[in-house]
N, C-alpha and C positions, 0 to 999 in steps of 0.2 A: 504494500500500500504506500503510496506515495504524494505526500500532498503539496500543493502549491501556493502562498498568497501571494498577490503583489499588491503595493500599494504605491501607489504616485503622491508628489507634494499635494497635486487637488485630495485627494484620501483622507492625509493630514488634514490637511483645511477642514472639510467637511466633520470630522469626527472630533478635533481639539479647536478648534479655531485658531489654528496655527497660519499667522500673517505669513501670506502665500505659502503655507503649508512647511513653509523650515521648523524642524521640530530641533533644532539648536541655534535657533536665532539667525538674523536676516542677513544678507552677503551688505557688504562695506561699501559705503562710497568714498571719495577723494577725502572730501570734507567730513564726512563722520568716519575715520578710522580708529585706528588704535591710541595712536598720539595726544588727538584734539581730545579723543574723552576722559583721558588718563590726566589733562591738565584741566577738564571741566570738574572732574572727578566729586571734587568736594564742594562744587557750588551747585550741583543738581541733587546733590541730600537734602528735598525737601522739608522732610521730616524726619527730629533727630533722632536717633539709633534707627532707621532704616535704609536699608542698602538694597540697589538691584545685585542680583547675581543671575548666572546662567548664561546662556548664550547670547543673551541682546544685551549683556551688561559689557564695560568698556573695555574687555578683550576679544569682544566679536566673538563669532560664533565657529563651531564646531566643540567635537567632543571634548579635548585637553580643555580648550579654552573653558570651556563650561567649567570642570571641575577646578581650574586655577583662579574663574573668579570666585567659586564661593568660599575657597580658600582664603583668597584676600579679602572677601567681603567677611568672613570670618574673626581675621587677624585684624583689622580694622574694627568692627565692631567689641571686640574684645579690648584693644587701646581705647579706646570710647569709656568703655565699662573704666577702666584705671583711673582716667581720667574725672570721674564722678566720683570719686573716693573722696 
């Protein structure tokens, strides 16, 4: 027996609401890359001790990327915490 799924970015879409269906976050432009967000970094913390992480957070997307921002959003949040002492 042998079985088959496929699934396409529309797949994603349709079943997460995954912006065009990237399920590690969206491909980079010129102007939103790795750079520009890593120096917005800490003026887009709306709200304090909340962080993006994942794939749309400011190492862009794919697998590493995903688990190295929640690492730093992590490590960050944790210097946060010291800091309130």
């Amino acid at each position: 027996i042998e079985e088959i799924e496929i699934a396409t970015p529309q797949t994603f879409f349709r079943y997460t609401g995954a912006y065009k269906g990237s399920t590690y976050g969206y491909e980079l432009e010129t102007w939103d890359s790795i750079i520009p967000r890593i120096v917005a970094m800490e003026e887009e913390q709306y709200i304090k001790g909340v962080r993006f992480t994942g794939g749309s957070a400011f190492l862009g997307p794919g697998y590493n990327s995903t688990l190295s921002g929640g690492r730093a959003a992590a490590i960050q949040t944790l210097k946060d915490m010291e800091g309130d002492k």
